[in-house]
C-alpha positions in Angstrom: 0.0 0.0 0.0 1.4 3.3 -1.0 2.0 5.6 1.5 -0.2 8.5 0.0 -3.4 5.9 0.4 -1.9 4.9 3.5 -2.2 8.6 4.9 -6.1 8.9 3.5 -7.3 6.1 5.6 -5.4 7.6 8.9 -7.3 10.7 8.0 -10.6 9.2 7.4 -10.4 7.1 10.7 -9.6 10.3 12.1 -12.7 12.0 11.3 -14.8 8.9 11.9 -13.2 8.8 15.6 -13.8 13.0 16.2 -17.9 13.0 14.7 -18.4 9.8 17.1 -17.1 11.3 19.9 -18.8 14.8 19.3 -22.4 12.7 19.0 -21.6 10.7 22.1 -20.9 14.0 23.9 -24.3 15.6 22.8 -26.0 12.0 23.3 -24.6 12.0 27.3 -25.1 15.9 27.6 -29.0 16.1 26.5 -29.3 12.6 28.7 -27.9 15.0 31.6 -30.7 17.3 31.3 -33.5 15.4 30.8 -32.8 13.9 34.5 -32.6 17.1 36.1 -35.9 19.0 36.8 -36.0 22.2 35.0 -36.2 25.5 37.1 -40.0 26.4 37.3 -40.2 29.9 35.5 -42.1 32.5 37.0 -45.4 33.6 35.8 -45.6 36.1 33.5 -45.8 39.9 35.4 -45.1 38.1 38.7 -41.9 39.6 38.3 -42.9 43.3 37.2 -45.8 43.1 39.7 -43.2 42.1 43.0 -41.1 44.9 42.2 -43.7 48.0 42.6 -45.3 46.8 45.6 -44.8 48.9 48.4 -45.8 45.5 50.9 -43.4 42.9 51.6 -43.7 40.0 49.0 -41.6 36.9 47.9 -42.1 33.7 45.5 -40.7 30.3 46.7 -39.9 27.2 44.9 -40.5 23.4 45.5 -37.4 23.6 47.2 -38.0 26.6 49.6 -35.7 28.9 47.7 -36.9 32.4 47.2 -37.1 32.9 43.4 -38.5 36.2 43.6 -38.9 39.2 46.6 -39.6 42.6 46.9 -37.6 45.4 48.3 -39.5 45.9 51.2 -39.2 42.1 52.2 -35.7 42.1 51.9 -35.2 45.4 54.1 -37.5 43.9 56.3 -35.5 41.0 57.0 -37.8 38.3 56.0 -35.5 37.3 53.3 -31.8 37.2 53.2 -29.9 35.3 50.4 -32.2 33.3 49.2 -34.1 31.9 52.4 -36.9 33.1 54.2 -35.5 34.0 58.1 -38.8 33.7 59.7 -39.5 29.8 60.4 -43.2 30.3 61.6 -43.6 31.7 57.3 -41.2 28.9 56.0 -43.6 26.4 57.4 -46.4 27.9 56.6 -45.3 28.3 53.1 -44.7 24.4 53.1 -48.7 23.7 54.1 -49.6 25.8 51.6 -47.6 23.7 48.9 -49.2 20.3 50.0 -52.5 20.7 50.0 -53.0 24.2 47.9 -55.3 25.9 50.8 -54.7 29.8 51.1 -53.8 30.4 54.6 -53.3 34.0 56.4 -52.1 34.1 59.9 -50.4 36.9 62.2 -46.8 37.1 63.5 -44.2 38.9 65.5 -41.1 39.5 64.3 -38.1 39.6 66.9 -34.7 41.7 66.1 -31.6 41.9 68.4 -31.4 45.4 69.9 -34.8 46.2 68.0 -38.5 46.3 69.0 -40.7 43.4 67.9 -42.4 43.9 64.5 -45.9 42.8 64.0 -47.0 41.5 60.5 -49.8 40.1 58.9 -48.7 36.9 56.1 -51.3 35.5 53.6 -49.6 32.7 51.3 -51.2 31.3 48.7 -50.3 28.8 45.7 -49.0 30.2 42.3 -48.4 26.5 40.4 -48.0 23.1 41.7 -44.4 24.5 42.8 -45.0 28.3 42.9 -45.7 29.6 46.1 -46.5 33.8 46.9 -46.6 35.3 50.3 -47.6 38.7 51.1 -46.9 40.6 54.5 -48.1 43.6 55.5 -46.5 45.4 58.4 -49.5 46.4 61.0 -46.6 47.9 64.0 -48.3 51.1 63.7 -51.8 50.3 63.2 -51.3 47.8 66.9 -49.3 51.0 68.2 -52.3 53.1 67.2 -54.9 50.7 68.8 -53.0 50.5 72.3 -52.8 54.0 72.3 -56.6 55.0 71.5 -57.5 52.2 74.4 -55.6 53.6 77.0 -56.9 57.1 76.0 -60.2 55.9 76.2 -59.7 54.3 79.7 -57.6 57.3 81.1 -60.6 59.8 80.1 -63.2 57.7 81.7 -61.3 57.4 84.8 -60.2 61.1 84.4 -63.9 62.4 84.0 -65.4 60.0 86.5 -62.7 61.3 89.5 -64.5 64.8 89.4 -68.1 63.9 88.4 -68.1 61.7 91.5 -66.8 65.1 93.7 -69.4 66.9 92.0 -72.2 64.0 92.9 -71.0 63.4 96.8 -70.6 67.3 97.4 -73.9 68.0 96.0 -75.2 65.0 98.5 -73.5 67.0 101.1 -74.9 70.4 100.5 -78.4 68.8 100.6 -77.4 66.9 104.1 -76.3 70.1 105.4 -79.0 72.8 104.2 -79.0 73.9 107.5 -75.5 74.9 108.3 -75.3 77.7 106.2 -71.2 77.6 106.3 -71.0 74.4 105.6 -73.0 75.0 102.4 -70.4 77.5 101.3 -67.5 75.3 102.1 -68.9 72.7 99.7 -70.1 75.0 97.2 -66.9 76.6 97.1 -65.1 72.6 96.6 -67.9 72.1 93.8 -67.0 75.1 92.2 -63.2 73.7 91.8 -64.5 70.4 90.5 -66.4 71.8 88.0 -63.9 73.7 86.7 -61.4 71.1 87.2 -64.1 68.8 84.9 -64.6 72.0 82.4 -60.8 71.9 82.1 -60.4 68.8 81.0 -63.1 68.5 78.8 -61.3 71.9 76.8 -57.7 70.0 76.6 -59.5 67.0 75.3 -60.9 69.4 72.5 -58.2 70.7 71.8 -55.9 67.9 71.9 -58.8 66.1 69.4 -58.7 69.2 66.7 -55.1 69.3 67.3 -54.8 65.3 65.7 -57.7 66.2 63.2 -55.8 69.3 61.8 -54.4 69.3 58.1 -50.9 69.0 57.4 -49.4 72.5 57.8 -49.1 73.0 54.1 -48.8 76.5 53.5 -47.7 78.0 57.5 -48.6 81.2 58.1 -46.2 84.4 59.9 -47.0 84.0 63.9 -45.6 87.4 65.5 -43.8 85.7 68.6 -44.9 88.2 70.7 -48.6 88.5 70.7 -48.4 85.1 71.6 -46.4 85.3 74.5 -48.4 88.3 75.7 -51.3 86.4 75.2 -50.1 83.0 77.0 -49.7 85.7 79.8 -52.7 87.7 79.9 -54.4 84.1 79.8 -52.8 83.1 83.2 -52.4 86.5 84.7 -55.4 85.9 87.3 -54.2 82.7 88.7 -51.1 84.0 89.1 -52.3 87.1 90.6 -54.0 84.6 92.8 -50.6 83.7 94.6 -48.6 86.8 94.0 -46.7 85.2 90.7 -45.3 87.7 88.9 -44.9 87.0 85.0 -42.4 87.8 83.4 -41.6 88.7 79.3 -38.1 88.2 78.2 -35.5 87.9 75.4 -35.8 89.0 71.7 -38.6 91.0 70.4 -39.5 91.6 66.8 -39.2 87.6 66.1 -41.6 86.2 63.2 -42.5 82.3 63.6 -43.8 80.5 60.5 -46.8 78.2 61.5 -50.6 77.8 63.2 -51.3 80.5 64.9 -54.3 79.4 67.2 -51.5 76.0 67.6 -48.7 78.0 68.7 -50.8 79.9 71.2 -52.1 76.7 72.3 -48.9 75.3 73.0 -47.5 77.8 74.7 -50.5 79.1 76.7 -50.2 75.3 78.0 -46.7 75.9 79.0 -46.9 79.4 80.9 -50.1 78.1 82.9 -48.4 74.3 83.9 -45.5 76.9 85.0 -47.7 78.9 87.5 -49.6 76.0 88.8 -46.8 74.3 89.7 -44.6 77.6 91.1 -45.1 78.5 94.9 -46.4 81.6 96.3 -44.6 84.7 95.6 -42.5 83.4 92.8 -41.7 84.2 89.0 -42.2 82.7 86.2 -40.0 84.2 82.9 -41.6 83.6 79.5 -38.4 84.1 76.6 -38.1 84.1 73.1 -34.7 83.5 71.5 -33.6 83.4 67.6 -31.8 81.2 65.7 -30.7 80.9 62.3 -33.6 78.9 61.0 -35.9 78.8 64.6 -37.0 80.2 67.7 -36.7 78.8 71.2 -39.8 80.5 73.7 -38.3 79.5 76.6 -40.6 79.2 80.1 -38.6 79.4 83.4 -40.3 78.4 86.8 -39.3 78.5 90.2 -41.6 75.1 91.3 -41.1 71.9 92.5 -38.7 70.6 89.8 -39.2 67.5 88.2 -37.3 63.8 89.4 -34.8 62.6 86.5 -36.5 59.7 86.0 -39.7 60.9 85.2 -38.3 63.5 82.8 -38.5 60.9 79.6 -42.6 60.2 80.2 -43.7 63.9 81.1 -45.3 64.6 77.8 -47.5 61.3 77.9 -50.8 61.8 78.0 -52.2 61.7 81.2 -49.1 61.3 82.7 -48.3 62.9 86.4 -45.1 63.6 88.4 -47.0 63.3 91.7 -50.4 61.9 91.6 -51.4 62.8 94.7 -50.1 66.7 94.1 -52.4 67.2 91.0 -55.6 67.1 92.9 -54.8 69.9 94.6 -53.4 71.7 91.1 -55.9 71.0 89.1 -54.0 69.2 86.5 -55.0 66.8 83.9 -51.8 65.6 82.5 -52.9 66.9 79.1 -51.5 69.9 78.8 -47.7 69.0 77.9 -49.1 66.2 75.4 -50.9 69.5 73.7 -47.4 70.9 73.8 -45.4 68.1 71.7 -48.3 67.5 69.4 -47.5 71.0 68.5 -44.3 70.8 68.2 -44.2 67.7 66.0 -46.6 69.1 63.6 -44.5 72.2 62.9 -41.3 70.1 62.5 -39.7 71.6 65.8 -39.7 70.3 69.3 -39.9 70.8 73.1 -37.2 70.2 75.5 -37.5 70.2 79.1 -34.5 70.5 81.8 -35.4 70.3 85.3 -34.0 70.1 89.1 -36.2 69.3 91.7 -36.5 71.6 94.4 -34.8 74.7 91.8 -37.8 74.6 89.4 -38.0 73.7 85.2 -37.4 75.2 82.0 -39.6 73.7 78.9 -38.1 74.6 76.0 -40.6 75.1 72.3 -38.5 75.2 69.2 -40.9 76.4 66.2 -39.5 77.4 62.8 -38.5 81.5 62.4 -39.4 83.2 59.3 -36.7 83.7 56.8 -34.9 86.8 57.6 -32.3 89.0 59.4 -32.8 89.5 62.9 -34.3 92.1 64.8 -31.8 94.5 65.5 -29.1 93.0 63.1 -29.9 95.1 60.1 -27.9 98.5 58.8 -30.7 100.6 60.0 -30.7 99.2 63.1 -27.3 100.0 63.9 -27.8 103.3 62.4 -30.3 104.3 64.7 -28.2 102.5 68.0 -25.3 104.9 66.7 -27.5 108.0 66.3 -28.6 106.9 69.9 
């Protein structure tokens, strides 16, 4: 055999040996797949749909891996990776898978170093292998609910304490409509009662239209110091009453940006807590201050002072220092939760610092009016110099 021939059939053997072991290749690989499962596809607009929700939502797979999740279920925690964190949802995403049955339930979420979160899951089946869960966070809304039940239950405790004084005192009067000075003695506590009762009915109001107001869209200019001179003119005869002298201080001229009947609200609130709680023969010093972008109106007492520890719950509603001492005030514990509702709706704040025994400062910080100063500007000066 010649060696030219001899080279064709090496060559030919060749090629046979490469296309066979191509096809085997392709043979084995398509065997390959057709014994694995193919990854179940999501639905179509599953996908677009997951990715605009503002609720927590997530797609899981026969084998419990999270295919799909929104933003808000990864930020939440529920999913990190591709696993679901929570257990209580992982089996409850599993039920759903065996026997198909939509199921909604309620759970707490627990954090290290945070406070528990409570959600609301509803899983139901997409496919045989599909599985979609929805949570909706409902913190607030159970925050909300506790709140409006122990408001409800501190008002009817509230209101019963002086209807009751009202009732036995008017039993009283009738026992003793004889005794002449003992008719007056009781009248005169009735009289406190009731205006102790009209009180809190008004902070109630207030604190009511307060939470019902609208967003403070478009704030109007609140001159600083009509509302300080009315805060004062408002408590002038109860203070007169025990020979308190008030007291208007610090910057004039200064222009807040806000509610007006709010403000005066607020810090009406503020100068009268201030004189209830003052002794005899005291002052109480009602300041305004500016800032670049804010005021501070500043109210000064001379009282009891207030314990450190109680400084944090003060502006809860309802909330008293001394129990026992607020029968005898008048308070209703209202009146400083009238204060930071204020504040908070404005975008400012109150602060309080307090010694007891040396007396309190509270502190309202309310946005200023865009502007120089009073006194800053050229003509100002001008004037000061022609002085």
């Amino acid at each position: 055999m010649s060696p030219t021939i001899q080279a064709l059939l090496f060559a030919l053997l060749g090629a046979v040996l490469g296309g066979g072991a191509v096809l085997a290749f392709r043979v084995s690989e398509r065997q390959l797949h057709d014994d694995v499962a193919p990854q179940p596809a999501l639905p179509p607009g599953v996908a677009a749909v997951l990715s605009v929700l503002r609720s927590s939502a997530l797609v899981v797979d026969a084998s419990d891996t999270v295919l799909k999740a929104s933003a808000p279920a990864i930020s939440m925690g529920i999913v990190r990776g591709n696993e679901i964190t929570e257990r209580e949802l992982a089996d409850l995403v599993r039920q759903v898978r065996r026997d198909g049955q939509i199921r909604e339930t309620e759970l707490t979420m627990q954090r290290p170093g945070m406070p528990p979160r409570h959600v609301t899951a509803r899983v139901a089946p997409l496919s045989s292998q599909l599985v979609l869960a929805l949570i909706e966070d409902r913190t607030r809304e159970r925050r909300v609910e506790s709140i409006r039940r122990d408001f409800v239950a501190n008002v009817s405790h509230e209101l019963k304490t002086p209807v009751g004084a009202i009732k036995l005192l008017s039993d009283a009067v009738i026992d003793a409509a004889d005794d002449p000075e003992a008719v007056q003695r009781f009248a005169g506590r009735m009289h406190t009662e009731s205006e102790r009762l009209s009180r809190l009915v008004q902070q109630i109001i207030e604190l009511s239209r307060l939470q019902g107001d609208d967003p403070l869209d478009e704030p109007v200019a609140v001159e600083a110091d009509k509302i300080i001179a009315r805060a004062i003119d408002e408590s002038a005869t109860d203070a007169a009453a025990r020979n308190i002298e008030l007291v208007a201080n610090g910057t004039h001229g200064l222009i807040l940006l806000g509610n007006r009947e709010q403000i005066a609200v607020a810090v009406s609130n503020l100068v009268a807590n201030a004189v209830t709680y003052s002794p005899e023969g005291s002052s109480v010093v009602v300041a305004a201050t500016a800032h670049e972008a804010a005021v501070d109106i500043s109210i000064t007492d001379r009282g009891i002072g207030i314990p450190a520890k109680e400084l944090d719950r003060i502006f809860e509603r309802f909330y008293r220092v001394d129990p026992a001492r607020h029968r005898s005030t008048g308070g209703t514990g209202l009146g400083l939760s009238v204060v930071k509702h204020v504040a908070a709706s404005h975008g400012g704040e109150v602060r309080v610092w307090s010694v007891e025994g040396q007396g309190s400062t509270f502190t309202l910080t309310l946005p200023r009016k865009p502007g120089p100063l009073p006194g800053s500007g050229p003509t100002s000066n001008s004037k000061k110099e022609n002085a």
